[in-house]
BANUNU-273831 format. One line per 8 residues: number of its first residue (from 1); their letters; for each residue x, y, z of N, C-alpha, C. Coordinates in nm, 3 decimals, m for minus. Example, Ala and Ser with C-alpha at 12.3 -4.5 7.8 and 13.67 -1.06 7.14 Angstrom:
1 = as = 1.319,m0.569,0.780,1.230,m0.450,0.780,1.320,m0.330,0.780 | 1.285,m0.225,0.708,1.367,m0.106,0.714,1.290,0.003,0.787
//
This chain:
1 = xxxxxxxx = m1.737,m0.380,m3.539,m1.596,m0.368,m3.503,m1.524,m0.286,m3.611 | m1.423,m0.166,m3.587,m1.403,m0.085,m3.676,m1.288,m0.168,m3.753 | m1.250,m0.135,m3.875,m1.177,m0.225,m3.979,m1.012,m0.227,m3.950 | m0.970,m0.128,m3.869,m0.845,m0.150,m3.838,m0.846,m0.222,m3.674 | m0.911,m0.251,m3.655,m0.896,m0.367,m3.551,m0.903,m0.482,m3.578 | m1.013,m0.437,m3.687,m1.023,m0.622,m3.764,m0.867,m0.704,m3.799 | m0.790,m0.603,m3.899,m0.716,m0.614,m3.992,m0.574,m0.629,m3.872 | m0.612,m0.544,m3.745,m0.471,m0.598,m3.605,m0.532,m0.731,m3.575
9 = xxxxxxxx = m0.619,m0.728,m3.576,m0.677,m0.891,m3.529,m0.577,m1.030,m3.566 | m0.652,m1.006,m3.745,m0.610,m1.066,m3.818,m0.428,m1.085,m3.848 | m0.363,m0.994,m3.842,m0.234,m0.960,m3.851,m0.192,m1.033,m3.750 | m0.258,m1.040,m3.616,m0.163,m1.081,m3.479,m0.107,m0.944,m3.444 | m0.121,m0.797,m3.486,m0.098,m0.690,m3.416,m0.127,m0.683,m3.314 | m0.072,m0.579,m3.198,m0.131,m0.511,m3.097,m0.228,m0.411,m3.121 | m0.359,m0.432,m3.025,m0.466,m0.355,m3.054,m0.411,m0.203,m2.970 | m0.441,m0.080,m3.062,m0.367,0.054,m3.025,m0.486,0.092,m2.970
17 = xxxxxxxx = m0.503,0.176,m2.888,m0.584,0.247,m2.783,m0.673,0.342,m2.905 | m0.834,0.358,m2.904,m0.890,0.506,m3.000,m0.874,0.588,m2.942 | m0.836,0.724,m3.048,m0.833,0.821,m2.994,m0.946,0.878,m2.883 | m0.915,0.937,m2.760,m1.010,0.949,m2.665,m1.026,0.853,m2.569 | m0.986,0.737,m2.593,m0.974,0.589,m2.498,m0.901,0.624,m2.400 | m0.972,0.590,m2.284,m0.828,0.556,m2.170,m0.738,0.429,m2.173 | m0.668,0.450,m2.154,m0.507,0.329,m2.192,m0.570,0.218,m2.081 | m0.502,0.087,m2.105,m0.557,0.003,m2.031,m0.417,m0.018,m1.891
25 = xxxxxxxx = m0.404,0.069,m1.827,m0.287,0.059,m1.768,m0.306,0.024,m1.586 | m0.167,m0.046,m1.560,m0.209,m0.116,m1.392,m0.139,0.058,m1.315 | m0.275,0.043,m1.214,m0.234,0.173,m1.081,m0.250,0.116,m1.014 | m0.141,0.076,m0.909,m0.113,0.017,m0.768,m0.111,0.125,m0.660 | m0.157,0.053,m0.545,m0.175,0.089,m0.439,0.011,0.112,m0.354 | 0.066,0.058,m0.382,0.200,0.037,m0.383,0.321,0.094,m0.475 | 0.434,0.160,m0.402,0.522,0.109,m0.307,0.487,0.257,m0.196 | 0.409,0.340,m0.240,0.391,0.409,m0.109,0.293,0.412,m0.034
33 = xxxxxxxx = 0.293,0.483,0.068,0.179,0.458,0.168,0.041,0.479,0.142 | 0.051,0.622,0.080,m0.058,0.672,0.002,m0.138,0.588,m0.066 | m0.260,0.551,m0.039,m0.353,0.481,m0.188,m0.382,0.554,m0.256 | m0.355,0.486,m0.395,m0.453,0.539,m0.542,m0.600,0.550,m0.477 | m0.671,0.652,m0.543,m0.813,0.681,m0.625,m0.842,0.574,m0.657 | m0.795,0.528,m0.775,m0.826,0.439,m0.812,m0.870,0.308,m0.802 | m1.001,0.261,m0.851,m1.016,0.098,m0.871,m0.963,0.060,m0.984 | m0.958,m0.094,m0.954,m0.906,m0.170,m1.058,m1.010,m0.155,m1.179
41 = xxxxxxxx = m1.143,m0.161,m1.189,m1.250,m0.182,m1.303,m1.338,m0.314,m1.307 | m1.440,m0.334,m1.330,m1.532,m0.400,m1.337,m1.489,m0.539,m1.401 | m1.508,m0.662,m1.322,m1.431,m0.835,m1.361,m1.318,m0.819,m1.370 | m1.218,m0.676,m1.326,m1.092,m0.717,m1.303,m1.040,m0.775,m1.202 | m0.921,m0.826,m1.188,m0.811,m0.845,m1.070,m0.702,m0.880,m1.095 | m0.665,m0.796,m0.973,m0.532,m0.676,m0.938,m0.483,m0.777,m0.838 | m0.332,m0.836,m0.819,m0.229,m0.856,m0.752,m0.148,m0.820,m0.711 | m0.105,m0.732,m0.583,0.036,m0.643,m0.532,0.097,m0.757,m0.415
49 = xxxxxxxx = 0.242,m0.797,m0.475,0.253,m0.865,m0.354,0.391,m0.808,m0.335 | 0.479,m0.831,m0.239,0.617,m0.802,m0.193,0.684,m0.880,m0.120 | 0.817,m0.852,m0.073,0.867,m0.902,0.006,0.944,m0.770,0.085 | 0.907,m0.780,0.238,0.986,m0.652,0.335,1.043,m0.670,0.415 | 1.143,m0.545,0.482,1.215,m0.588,0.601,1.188,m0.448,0.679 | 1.189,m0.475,0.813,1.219,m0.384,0.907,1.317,m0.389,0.983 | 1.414,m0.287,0.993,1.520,m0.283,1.112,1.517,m0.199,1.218 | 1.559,m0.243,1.311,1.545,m0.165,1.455,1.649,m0.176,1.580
57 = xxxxxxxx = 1.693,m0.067,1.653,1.785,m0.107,1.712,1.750,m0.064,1.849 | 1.742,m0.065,1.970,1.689,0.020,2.097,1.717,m0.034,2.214 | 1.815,0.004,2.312,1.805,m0.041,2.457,1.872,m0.158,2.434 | 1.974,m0.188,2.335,2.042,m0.319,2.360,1.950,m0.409,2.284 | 1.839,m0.363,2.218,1.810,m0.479,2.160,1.806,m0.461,2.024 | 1.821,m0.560,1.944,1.810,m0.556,1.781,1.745,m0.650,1.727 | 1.619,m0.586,1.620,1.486,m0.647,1.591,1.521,m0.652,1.418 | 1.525,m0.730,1.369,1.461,m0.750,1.217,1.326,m0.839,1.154
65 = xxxxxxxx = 1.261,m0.791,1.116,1.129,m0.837,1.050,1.159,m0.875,0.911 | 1.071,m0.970,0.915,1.061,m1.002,0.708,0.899,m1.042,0.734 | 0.877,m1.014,0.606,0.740,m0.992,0.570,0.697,m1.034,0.427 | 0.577,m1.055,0.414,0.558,m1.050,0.265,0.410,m1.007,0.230 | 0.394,m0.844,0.220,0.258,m0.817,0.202,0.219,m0.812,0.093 | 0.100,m0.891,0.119,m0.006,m0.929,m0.077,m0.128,m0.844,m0.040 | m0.168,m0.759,m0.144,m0.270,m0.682,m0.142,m0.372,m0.735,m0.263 | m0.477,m0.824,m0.266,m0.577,m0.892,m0.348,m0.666,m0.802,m0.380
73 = xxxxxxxx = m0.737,m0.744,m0.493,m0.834,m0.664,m0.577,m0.906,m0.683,m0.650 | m1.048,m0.700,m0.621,m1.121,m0.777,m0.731,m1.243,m0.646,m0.742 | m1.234,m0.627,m0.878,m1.314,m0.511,m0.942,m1.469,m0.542,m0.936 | m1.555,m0.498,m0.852,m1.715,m0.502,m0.848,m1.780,m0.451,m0.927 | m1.756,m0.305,m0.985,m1.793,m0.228,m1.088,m1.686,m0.192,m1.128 | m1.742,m0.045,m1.204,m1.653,0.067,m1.244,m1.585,0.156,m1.130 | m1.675,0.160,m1.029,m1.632,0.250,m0.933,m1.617,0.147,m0.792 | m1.594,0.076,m0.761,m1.606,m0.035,m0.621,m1.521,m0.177,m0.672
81 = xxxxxxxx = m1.411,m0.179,m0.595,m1.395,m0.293,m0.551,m1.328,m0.374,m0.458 | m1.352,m0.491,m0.432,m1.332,m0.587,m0.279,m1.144,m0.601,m0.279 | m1.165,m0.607,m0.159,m0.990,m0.631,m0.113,m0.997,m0.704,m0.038 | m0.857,m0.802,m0.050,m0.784,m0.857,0.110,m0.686,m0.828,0.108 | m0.593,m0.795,0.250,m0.505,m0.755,0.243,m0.406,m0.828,0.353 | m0.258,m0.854,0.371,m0.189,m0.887,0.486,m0.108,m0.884,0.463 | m0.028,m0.907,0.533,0.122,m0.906,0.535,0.218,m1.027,0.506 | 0.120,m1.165,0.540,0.172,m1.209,0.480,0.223,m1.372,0.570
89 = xxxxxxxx = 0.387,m1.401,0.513,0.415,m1.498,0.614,0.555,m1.431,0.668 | 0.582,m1.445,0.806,0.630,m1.316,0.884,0.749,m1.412,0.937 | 0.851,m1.345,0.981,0.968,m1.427,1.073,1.018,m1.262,1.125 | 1.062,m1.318,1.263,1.080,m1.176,1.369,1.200,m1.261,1.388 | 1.313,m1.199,1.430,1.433,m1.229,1.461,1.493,m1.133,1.585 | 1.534,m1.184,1.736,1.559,m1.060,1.826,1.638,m1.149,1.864 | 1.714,m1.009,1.906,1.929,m1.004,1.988,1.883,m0.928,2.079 | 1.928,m1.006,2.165,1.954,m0.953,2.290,2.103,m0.911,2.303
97 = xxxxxxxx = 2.163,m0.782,2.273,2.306,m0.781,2.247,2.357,m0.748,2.417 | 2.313,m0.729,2.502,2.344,m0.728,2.653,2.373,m0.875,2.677 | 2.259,m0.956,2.668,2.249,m1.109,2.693,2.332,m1.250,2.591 | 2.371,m1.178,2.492,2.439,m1.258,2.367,2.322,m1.391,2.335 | 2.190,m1.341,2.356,2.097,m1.427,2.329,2.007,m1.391,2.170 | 1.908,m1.473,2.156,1.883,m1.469,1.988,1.730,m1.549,1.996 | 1.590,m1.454,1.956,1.495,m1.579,1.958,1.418,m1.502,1.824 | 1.352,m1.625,1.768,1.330,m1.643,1.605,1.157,m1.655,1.627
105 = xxxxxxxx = 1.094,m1.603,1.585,0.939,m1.654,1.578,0.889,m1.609,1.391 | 0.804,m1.721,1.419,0.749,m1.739,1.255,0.615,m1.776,1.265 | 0.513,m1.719,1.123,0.406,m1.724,1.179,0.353,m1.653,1.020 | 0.232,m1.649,1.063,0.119,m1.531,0.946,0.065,m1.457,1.005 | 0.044,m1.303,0.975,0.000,m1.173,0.995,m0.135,m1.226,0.963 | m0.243,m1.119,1.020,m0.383,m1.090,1.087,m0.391,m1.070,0.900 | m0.558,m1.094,0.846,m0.596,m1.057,0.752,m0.718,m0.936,0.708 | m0.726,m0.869,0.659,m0.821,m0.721,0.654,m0.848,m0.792,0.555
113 = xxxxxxxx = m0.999,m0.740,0.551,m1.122,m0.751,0.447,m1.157,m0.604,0.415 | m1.204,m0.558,0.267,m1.215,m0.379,0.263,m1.267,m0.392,0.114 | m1.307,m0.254,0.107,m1.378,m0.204,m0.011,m1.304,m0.078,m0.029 | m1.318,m0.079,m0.177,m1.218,0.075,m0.233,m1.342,0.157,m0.295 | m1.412,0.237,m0.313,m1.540,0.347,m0.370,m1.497,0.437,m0.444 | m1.456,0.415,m0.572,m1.408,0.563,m0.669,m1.500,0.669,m0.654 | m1.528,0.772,m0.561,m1.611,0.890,m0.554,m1.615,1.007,m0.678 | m1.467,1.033,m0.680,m1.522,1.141,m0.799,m1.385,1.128,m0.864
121 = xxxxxxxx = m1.401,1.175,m1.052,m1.261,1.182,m1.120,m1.212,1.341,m1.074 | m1.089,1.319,m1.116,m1.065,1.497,m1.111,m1.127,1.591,m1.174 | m1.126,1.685,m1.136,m1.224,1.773,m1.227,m1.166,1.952,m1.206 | m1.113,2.019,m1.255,m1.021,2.137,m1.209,m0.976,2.131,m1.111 | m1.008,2.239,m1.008,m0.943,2.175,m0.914,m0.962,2.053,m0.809 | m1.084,2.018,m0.819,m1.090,1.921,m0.760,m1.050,1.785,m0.761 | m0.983,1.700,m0.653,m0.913,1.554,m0.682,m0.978,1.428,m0.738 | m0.867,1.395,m0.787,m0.944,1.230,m0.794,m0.982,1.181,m0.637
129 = xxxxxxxx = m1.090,1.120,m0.613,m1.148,1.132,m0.491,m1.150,0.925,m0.447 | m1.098,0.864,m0.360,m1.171,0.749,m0.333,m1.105,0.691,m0.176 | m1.279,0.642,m0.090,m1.273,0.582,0.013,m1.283,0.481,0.037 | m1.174,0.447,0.113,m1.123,0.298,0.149,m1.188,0.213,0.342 | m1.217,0.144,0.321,m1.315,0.111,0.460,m1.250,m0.034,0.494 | m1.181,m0.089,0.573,m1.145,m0.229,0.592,m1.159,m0.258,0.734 | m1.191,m0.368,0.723,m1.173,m0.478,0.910,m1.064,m0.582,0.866 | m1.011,m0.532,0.970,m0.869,m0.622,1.025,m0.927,m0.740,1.131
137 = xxxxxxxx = m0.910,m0.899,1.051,m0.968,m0.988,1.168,m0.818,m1.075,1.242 | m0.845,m1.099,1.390,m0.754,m1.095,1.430,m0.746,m1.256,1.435 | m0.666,m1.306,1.305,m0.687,m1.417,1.253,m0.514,m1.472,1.176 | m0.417,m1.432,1.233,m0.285,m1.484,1.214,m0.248,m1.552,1.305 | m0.079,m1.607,1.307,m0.040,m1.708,1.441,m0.047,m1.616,1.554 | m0.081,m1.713,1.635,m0.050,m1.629,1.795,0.068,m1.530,1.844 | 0.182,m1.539,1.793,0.279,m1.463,1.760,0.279,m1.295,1.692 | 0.183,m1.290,1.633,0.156,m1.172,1.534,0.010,m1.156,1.501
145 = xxxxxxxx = m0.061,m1.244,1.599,m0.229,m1.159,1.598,m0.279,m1.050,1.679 | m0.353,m0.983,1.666,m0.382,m0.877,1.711,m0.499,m0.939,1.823 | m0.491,m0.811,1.938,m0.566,m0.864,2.045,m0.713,m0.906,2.046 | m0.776,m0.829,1.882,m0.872,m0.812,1.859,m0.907,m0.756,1.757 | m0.992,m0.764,1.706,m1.072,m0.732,1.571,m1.070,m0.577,1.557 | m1.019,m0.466,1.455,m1.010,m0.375,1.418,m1.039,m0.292,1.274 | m1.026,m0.135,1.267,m1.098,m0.154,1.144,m1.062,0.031,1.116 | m1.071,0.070,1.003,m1.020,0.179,0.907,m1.093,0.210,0.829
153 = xxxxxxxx = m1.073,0.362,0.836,m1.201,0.427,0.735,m1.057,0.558,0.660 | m1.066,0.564,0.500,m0.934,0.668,0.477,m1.024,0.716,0.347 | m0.964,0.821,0.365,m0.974,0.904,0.220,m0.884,0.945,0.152 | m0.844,0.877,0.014,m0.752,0.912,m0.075,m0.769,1.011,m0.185 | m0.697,1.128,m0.205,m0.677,1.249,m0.307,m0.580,1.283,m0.316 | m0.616,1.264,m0.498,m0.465,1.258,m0.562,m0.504,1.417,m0.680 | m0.416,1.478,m0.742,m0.398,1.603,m0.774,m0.328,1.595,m0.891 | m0.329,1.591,m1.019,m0.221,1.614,m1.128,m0.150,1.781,m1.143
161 = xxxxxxxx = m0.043,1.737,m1.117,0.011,1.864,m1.086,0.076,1.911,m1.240 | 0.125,2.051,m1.291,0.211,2.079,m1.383,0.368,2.005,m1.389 | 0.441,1.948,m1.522,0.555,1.907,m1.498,0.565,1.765,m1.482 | 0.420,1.701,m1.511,0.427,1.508,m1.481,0.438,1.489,m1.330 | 0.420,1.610,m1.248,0.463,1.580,m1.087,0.268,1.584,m1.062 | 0.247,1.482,m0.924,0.112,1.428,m0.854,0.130,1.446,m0.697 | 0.041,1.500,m0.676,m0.014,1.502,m0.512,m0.092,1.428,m0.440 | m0.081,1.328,m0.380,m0.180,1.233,m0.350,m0.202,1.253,m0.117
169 = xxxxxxxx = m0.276,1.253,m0.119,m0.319,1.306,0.044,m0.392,1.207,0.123 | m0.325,1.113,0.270,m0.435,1.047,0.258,m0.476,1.091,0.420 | m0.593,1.101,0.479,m0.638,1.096,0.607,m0.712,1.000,0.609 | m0.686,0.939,0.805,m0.774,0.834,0.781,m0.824,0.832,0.931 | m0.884,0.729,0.970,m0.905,0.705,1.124,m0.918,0.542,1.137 | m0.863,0.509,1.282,m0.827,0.313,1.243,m0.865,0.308,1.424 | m0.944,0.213,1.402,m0.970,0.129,1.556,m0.871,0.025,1.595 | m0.851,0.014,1.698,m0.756,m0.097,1.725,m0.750,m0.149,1.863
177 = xxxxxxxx = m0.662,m0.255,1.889,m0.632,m0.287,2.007,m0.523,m0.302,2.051 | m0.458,m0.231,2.190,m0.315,m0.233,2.212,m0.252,m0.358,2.234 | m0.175,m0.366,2.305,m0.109,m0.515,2.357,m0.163,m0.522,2.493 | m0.232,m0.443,2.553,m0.304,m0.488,2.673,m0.457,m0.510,2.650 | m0.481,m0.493,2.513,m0.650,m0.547,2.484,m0.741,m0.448,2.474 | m0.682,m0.320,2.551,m0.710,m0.223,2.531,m0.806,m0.169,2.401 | m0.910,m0.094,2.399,m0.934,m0.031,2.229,m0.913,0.040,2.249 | m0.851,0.115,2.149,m0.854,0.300,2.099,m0.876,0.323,1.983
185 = xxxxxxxx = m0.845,0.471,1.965,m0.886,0.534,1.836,m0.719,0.563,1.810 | m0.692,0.608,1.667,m0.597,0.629,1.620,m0.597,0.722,1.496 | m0.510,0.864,1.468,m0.514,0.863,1.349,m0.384,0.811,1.274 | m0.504,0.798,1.106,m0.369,0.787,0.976,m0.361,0.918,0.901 | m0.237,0.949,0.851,m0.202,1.072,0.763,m0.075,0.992,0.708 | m0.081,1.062,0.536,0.019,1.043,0.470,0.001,1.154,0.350 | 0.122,1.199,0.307,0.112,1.267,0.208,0.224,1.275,0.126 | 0.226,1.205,m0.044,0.334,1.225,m0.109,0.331,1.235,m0.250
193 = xxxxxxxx = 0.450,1.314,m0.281,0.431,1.378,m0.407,0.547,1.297,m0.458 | 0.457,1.290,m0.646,0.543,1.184,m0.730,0.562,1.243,m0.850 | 0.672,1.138,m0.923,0.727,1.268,m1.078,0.692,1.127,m1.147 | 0.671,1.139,m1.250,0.676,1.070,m1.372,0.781,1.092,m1.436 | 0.896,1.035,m1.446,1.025,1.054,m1.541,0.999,1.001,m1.680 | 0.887,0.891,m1.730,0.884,0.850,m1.837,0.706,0.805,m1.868 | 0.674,0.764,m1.999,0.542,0.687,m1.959,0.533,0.562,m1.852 | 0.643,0.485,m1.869,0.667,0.360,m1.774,0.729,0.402,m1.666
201 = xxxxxxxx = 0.791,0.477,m1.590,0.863,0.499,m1.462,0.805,0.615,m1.352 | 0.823,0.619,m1.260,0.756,0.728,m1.107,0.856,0.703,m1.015 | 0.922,0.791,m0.955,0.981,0.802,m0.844,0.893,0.938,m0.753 | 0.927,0.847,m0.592,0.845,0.968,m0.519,0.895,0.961,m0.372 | 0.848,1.091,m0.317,0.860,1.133,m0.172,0.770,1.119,m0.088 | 0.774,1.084,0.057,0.670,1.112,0.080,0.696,1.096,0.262 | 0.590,1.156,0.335,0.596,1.147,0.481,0.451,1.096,0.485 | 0.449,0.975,0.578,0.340,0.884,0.621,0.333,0.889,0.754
209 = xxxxxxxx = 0.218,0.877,0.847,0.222,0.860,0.999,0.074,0.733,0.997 | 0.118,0.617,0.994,0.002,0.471,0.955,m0.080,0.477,1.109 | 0.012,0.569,1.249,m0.081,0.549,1.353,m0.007,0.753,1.386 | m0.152,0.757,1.476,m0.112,0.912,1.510,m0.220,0.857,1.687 | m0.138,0.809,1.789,m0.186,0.776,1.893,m0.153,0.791,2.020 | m0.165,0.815,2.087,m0.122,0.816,2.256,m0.007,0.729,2.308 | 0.080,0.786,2.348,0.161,0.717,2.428,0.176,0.547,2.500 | 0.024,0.580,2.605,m0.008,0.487,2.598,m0.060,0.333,2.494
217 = xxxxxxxx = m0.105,0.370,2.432,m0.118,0.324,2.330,m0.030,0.275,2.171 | 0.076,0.306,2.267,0.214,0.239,2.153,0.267,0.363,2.055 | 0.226,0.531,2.108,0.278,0.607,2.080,0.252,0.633,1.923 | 0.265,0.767,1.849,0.272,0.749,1.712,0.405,0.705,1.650 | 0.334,0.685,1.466,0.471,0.658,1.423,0.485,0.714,1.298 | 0.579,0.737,1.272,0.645,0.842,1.137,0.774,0.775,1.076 | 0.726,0.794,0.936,0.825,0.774,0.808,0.875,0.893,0.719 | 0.970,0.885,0.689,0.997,0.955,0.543,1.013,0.847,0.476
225 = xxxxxxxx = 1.027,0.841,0.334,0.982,0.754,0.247,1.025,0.809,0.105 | 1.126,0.699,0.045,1.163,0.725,m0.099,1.131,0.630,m0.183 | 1.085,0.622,m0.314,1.077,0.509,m0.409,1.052,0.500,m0.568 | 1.045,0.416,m0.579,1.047,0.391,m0.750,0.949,0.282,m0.748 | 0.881,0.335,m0.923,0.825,0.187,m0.958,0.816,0.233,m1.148 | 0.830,0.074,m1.182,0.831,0.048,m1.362,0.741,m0.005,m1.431 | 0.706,0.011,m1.488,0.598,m0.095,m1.591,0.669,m0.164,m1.669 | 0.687,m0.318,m1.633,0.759,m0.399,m1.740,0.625,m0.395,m1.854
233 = xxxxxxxx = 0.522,m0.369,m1.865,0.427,m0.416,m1.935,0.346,m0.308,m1.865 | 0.229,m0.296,m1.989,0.118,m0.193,m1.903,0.040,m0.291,m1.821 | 0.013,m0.382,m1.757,m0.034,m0.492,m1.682,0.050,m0.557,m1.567 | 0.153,m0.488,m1.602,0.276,m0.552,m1.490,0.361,m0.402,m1.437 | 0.396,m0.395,m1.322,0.497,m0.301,m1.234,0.575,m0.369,m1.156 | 0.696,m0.363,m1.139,0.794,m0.376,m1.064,0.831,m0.260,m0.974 | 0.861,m0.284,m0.838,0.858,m0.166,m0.744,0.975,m0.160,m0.617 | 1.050,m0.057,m0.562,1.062,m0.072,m0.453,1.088,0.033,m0.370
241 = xxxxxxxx = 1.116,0.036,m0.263,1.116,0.189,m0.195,1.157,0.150,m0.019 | 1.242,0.288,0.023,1.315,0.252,0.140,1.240,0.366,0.251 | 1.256,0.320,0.367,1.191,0.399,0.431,1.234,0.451,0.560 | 1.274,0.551,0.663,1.354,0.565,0.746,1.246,0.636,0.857 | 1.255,0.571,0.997,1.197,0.547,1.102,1.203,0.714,1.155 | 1.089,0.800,1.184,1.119,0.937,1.214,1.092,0.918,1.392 | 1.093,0.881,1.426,1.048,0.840,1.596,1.105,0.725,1.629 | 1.103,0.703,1.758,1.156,0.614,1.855,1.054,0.481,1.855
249 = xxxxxxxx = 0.908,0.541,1.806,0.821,0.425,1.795,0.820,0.319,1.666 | 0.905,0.366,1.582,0.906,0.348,1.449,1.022,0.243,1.423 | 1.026,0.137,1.367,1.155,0.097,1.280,1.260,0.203,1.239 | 1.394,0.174,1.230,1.489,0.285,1.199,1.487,0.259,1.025 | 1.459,0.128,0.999,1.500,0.138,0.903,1.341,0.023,0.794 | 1.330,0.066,0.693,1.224,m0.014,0.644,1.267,m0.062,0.456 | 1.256,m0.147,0.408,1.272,m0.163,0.265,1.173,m0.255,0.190 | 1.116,m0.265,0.079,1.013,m0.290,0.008,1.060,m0.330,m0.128
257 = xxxxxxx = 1.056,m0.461,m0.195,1.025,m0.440,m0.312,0.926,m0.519,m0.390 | 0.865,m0.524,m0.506,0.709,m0.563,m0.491,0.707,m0.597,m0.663 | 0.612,m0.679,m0.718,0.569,m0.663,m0.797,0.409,m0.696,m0.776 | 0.366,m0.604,m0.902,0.210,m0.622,m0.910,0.141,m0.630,m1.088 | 0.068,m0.757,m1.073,m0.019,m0.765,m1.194,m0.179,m0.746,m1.244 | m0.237,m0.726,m1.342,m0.312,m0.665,m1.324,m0.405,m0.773,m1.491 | m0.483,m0.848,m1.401,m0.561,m0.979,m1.516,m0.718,m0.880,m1.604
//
């Protein structure tokens, strides 16, 4: 053990990073759509949880959602690790503003099981590279389960750009089932670019489409997307970010705010 670690040891100092070390710092999957590259690292785990709302208004009717999505991360290696993911515990609230009526349902969202694969670091031009693979089991209240068992395959690339500004790209493809039981195919696309204003702070932009599908099939859906997130601690982020419905299939209105820790 080299002697100035000994001597922070001993002191009760903070141990400083060696030169050439990578910093021991939390990268969340969150507050935008886009996933990190990144895994957490080998016997780690990673906590992202939140609390959300969706608003919606259409045909006389008015919808608000609350949500609370926790994203679980447990590091297999250096390059792989296991996820669960959901949304959470859910309450739907609908007005019937024609009818002056009002009905409330409460419940828990469906849970995904998935693996994250760090493929490649950046390397000139090429991205930080990593694929994400999950099954969605259709395993929440009857209220908010899915008709059936589904599942996602995405590829995340991210880009360090000049200026502290990042490019992160995601394509994906997701199986599913409609509300008539139906299966289809679906695509995902998202793409958004972020600034670093400080070592601890990121604000970013971004346009997401989580389904790209047929009409039949509940139509696609599109976001624009603004947000922030902080490092109270290099192990801790605080986050949140607003999001505005680009289609008729979409929420008009979406908001997020989150914290995530990192053991």
């Amino acid at each position: 053990m080299p002697i100035k670690t000994i001597v922070a040891l001993l002191l009760g100092l903070p141990l400083l990073a060696q030169a050439g070390e990578e910093k021991d710092q939390i990268a969340t999957d969150r507050p935008d759509f886009v996933e990190s590259s990144n895994v957490v690292g080998a016997g780690r785990f990673q906590i992202e949880t939140s609390v959300a709302l969706d608003r919606n208004q259409a045909n006389g009717i008015k919808e608000r959602s609350y949500s609370t999505p926790t994203l679980l991360r447990f590091g297999i290696s250096d390059t792989v690790e296991a996820r669960i993911e959901t949304d959470g515990r859910m309450r739907v609230v609908t007005d019937d503003l024609g009818a002056g009526t009002r009905t409330t349902e409460n419940g828990y969202a469906d849970v995904s099981l998935g693996v994250k694969w760090h493929v490649a670091d950046a390397q000139g031009a090429r991205p930080s590279m990593g694929v994400l693979a999950h099954v969605d089991l259709d395993s929440g209240s009857s209220a908010f389960r899915a008709k059936g068992k589904g599942g996602s395959l995405r590829l995340a690339a991210e880009w360090d750009l000049p200026d502290d500004f990042g490019l992160g790209v995601m394509p994906g493809i997701a199986w599913q089932h409609d509300d008539n039981g139906e299966r289809y195919t679906s695509g995902i696309f998202g793409i958004v670019l972020g600034k670093e204003l400080s070592e601890r702070s990121r604000v970013f932009v971004e346009y997401s489409a989580p389904q790209i599908a047929r009409g039949r099939h509940g139509g696609s859906q599109t976001t624009f997307d603004v947000g922030i997130s902080y490092l109270l601690t290099d192990l801790m982020q605080i986050d949140t970010a607003l999001s505005r419905g680009l289609n008729k299939n979409t929420p008009d209105w979406s908001w997020t705010a989150g914290l995530s820790i990192k053991f």
